[in-house]
N, C-alpha and C positions, 0 to 999 in steps of 0.2 A: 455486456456493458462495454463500453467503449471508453477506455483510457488514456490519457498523456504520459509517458512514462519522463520523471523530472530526474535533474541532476540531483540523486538524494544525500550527495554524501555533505552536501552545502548546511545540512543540520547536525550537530551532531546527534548521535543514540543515547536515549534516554537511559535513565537507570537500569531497562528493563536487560539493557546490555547489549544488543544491538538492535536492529530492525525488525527482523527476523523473529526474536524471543519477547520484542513489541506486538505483532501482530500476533502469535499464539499466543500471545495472555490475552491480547484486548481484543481479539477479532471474532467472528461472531459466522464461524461459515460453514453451510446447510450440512447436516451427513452426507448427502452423497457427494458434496465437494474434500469433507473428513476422507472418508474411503477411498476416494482418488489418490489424494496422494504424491501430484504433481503438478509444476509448473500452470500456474491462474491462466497461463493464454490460453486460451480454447484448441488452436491447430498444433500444442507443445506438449509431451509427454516426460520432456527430463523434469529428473528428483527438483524438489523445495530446496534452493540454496540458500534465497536474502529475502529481505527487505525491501521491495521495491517503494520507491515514491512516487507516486500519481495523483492524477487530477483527473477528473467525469469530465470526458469534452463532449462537448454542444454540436452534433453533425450540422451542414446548415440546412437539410431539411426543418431541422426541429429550430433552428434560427428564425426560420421563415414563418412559424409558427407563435415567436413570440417567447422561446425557453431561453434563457440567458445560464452560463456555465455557472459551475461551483468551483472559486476560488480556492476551496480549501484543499489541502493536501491530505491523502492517503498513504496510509502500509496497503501493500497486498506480496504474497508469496511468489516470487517468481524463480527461474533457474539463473543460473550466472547469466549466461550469454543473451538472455531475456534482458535483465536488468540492467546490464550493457550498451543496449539502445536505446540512449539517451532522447530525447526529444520525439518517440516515436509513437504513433498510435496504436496500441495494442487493445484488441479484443480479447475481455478476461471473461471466466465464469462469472456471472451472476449472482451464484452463489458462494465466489470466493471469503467470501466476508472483510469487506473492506473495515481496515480499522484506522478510526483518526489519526495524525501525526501530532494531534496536538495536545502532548504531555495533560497538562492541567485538566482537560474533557478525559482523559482514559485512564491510564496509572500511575499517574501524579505522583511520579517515583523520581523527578527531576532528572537533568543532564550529569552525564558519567562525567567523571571528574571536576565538579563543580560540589564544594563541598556546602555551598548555601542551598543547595537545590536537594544534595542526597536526603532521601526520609521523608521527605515534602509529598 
């Protein structure tokens, strides 16, 4: 699957406490992506650091096609120096299990330091 990797830190971390302990509660990825163990890029083997933030980008093959993108934003596990490259196109597993960024759809645990949100 093919990724945008966004400036994530423009949100803050939900209740769950950061990005990272977002996507292991809400994410949803295959066992043989469990048993890996590392970094969602496909060509990247370093350890699970963060929390990345992404978007499914549209190749324009599939433009051409008639697929228009998904707005919405992702968690996915990546290493530091992955997550690092901001604005870049990354090839993730498949099977990473992308989980939504969007509190209220996943663990509606509200924003860390927002005391009207915590418990929500």
């Amino acid at each position: 699957m093919v990724v945008k990797n966004l400036n994530g830190h423009a949100i803050p971390p939900c209740g769950c406490g950061s990005w990272l302990s977002h996507w292991r509660r809400c994410g949803k990825p295959s066992e043989a992506f469990s048993r890996r163990q590392s970094c969602s890029v496909v060509v990247c083997n370093n350890p699970i650091e963060q929390g990345g933030m992404v978007q499914k980008e549209v190749l324009e093959g599939m433009r051409a096609l008639g697929m228009v993108g998904d707005a919405s934003w992702y968690v996915v596990p990546l290493c530091r120096e992955c997550n690092g490259r901001w604005g870049a196109t990354l090839t993730v597993e498949d099977g990473c299990g992308l989980a939504s960024a969007r509190v209220e759809e996943t663990c509606g645990v509200g924003v860390m330091g927002d005391p009207t949100t915590q418990g929500t």
